[in-house]
C-alpha positions in Angstrom: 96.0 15.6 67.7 96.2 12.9 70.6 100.4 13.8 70.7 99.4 17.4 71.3 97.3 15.9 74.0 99.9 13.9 75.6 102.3 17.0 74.8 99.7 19.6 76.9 98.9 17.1 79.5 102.9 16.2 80.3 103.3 20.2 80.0 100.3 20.8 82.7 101.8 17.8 85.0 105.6 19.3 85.3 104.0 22.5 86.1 101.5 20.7 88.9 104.8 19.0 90.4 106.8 22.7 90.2 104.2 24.4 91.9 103.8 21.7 94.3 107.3 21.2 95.2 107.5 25.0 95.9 104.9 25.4 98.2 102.3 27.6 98.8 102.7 31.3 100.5 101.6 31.5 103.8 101.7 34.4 106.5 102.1 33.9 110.0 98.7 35.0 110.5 97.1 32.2 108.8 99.3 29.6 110.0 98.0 30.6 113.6 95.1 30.6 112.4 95.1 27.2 111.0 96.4 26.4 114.6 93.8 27.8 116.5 91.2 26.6 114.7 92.5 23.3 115.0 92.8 23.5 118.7 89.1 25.1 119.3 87.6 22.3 116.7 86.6 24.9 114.2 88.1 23.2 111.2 87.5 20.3 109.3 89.3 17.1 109.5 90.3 18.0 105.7 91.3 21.6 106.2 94.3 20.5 109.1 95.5 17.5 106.5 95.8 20.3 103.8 97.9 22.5 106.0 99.6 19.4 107.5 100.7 18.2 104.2 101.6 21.1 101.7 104.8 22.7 102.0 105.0 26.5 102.9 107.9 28.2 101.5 108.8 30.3 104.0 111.2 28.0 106.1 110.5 28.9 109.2 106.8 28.3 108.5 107.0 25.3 106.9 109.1 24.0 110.3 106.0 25.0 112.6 103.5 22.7 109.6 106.0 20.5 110.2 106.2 20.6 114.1 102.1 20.6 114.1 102.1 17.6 111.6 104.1 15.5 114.3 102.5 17.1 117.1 98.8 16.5 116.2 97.7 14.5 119.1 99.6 16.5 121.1 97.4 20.0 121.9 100.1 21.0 124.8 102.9 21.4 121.8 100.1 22.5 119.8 99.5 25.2 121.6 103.3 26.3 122.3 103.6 26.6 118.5 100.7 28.7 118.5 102.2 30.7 121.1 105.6 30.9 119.2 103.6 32.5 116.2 101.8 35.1 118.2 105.2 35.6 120.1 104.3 34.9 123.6 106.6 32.1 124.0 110.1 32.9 125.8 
């Protein structure tokens, strides 16, 4: 019984860390959004870290978490990646 444990729980973990590791799917409609609530102080402190930390798998979206995750003092770049995503910026 307690091997079958270890067996389901070792099973459940590698899935965790292959569904992690891939990301979640993203449009670029919530990503703004995620932006924008960020920058009006809508969201939560834990809401941006979420977004901030897990991967996206759509590369170019996971570059603008990762721009935002470096830029997060910064609303000026902030705000030009929320421009990129609504595409207003040249």
């Amino acid at each position: 019984m307690l091997h079958t444990l270890i067996i389901a729980a070792l099973v459940l973990m590698l899935l965790a860390w292959l569904f992690w590791r891939r990301g979640v799917v993203r449009s670029k409609d919530e990503v703004a959004k995620y932006i924008e609530d960020f920058l009006q102080g809508r969201s939560q402190d834990r809401d941006w870290d979420e977004f901030t930390s897990v991967h996206i798998r759509d590369p170019y979206l996971d570059r603008i978490r990762r721009d935002c995750s470096d830029a997060t003092a910064n609303r000026l770049a902030l705000q030009a990646l929320l421009e990129e995503l609504r595409g207003r910026a040249a």
